[in-house]
N, C-alpha and C positions, 0 to 999 in steps of 0.2 A: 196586169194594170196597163202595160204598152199595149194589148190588147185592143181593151176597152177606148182607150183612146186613141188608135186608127179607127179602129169602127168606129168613132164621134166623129173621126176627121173624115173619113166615105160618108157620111148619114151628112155632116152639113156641106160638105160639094154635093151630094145630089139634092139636098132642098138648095141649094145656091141655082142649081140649073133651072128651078122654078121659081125663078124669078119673084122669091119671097120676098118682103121686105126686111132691110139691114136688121133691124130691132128683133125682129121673130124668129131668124137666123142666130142672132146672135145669143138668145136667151134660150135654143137649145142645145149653142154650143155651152153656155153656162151650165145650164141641167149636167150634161155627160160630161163635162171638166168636172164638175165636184163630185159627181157619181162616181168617176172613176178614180179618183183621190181619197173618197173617203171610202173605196172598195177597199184598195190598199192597203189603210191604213188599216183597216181589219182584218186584213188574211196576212201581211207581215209581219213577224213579230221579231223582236229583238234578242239578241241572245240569251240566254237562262231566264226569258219572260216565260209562264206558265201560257201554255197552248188552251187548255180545257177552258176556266171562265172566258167568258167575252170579255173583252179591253173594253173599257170605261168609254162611255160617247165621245166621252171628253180627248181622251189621249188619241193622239197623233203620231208619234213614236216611242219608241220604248226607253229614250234617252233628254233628259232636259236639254245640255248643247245641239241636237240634230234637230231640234223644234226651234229653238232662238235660231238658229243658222238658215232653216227655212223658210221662218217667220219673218227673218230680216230680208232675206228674199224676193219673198211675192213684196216686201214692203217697198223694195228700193223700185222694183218693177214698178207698182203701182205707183211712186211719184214719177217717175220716169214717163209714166202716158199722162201722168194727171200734168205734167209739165210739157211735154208735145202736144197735150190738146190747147193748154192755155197760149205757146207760143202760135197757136196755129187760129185760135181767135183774136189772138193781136195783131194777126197779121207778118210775124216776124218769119214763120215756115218755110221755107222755099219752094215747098211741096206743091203739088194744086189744091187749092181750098175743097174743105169738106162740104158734103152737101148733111142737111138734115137725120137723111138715114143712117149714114155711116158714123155723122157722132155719135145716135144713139146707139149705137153698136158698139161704140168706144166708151161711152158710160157706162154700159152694161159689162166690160170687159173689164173696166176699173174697178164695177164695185164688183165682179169674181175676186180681181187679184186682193183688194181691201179684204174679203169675206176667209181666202183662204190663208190670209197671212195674219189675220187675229186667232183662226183657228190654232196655225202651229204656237204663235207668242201665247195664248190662254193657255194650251197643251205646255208651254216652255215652265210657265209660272207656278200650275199644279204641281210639276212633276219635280221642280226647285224644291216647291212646300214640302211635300212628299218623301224629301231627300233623297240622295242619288244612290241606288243600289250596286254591290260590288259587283267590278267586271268579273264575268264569268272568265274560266280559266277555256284559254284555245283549247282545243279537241284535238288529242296526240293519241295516234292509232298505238293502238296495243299489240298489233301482227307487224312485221317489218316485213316486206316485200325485197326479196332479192333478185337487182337485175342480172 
């Protein structure tokens, strides 16, 4: 997964150096953010989760808390730009004002963070319904190693 998301981050610096526009740049840094997230989310699995079926679309991790805890996450992000963009059309920002392009690259980056924090809180609420399955017991080697 760290992978896939360096190669996003090389893939959008070299469209950066062509001079794309903010908006186009930034809707394929959305593609490979969620691509690589929801890569993830399908080849990790949770302790004593069954390996073989495929994990439900739905589910995002193998645990109801790690989904509300991610979920509240990308959420508290997402006001957080949704609240630096508003101070920053009031006027209030200290920053240099934004031009055209790069809001919409902030829109586009808000509604990622909005996209994937309903995904984990949906995954939270299923997997509530679902009730919580028991922790698997740690993995205690059966061979004792003598140093």
């Amino acid at each position: 997964m760290v992978g896939a998301l360096v190669l996003g981050f090389v893939i959008v610096s070299l469209l950066a150096l062509t001079r794309l526009p903010d908006p186009i740049i930034g809707m394929v840094r959305f593609g490979i953010d969620l691509a690589a997230i929801l890569l993830g989310t399908r080849i990790f699995r949770g302790r004593g989760e069954p390996i073989e079926p495929p994990r439900a679309p739905w589910r995002m991790t193998a645990r109801p808390r790690l989904s509300q805890v991610l979920g509240i996450l990308f959420a508290v992000f997402f006001v957080g730009g949704a609240l630096g963009m508003l101070f920053d059309a009031l006027g209030v920002a200290s920053g240099p004002a934004d031009t055209a392009g790069t809001t919409a690259g902030n829109v586009i980056a808000l509604v990622e963070l909005a996209l994937i924090a309903a995904l984990y809180l949906r995954s939270a609420a299923r997997l509530r319904s679902l009730g919580v399955p028991p922790k698997e017991p740690k993995f205690t080697p059966t061979v004792r190693i003598r140093p």
